[in-house]
C-alpha positions as CSV (number, residue, x, y, z in Angstrom):
1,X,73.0,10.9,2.7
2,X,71.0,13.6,2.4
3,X,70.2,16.5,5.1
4,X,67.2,16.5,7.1
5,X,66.2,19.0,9.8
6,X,63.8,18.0,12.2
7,X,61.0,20.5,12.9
8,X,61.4,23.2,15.9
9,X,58.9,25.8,16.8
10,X,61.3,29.1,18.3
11,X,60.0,31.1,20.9
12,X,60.2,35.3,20.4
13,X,63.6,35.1,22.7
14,X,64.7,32.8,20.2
15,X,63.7,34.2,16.9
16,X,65.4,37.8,18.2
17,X,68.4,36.0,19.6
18,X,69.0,34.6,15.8
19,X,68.1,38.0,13.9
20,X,70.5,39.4,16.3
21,X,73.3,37.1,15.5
22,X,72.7,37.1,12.3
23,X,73.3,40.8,12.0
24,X,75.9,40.8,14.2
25,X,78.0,38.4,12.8
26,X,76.8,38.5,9.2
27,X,75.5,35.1,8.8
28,X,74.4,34.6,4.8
29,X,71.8,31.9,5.9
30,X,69.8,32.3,2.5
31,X,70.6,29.7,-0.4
32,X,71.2,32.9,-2.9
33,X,74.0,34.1,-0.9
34,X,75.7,30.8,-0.1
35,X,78.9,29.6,-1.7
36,X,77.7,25.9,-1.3
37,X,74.9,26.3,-3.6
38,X,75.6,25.3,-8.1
39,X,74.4,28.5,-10.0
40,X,73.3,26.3,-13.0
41,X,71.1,23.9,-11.2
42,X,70.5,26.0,-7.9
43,X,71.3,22.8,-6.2
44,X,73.0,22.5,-2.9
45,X,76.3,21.1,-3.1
46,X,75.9,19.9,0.5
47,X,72.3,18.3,-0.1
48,X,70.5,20.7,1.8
49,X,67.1,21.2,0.5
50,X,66.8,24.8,-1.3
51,X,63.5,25.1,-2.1
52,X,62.7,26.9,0.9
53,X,65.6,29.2,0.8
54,X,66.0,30.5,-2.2
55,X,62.8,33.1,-2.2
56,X,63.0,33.1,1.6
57,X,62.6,36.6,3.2
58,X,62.6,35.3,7.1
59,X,64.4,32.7,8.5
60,X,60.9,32.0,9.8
61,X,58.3,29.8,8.1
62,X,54.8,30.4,8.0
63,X,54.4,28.3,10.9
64,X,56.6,30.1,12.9
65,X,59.5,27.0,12.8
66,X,63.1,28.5,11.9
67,X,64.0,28.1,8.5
68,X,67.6,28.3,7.7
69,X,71.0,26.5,6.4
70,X,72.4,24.4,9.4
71,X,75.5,25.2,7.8
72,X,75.5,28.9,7.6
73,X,78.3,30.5,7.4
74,X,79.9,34.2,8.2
75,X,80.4,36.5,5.7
């Protein structure tokens, strides 16, 4: 089974809420930084879809929907 996430569109309270977690806690949330992710193949060992995450600079897509892992983890 592969993972799907289903689309959200964040308000401002939200996107700050997750920057400020993310800093707080260290979340890596980027496919580049994950442990779950093959080196060779820059595949996702969990299925999650990389394509998005491996150049992203936001966890914000162009149309404003959060883009990130769902499993994230803490550094």
């Amino acid at each position: 089974m592969k993972a799907y996430v289903k689309p959200y569109i964040p308000g401002p309270d939200e996107h700050q809420r997750f920057a400020d977690q993310s800093e707080s806690l260290h979340l890596i949330w980027r496919c580049p930084d994950c442990v779950h992710v093959v080196a060779s193949t820059t595949a996702c060992s969990l299925e999650f879809r990389t394509r998005l995450l491996m150049q992203a600079t936001s966890f914000v897509d162009d149309k404003g929907n959060f883009t990130f892992c769902k499993y994230f983890e803490s550094a």
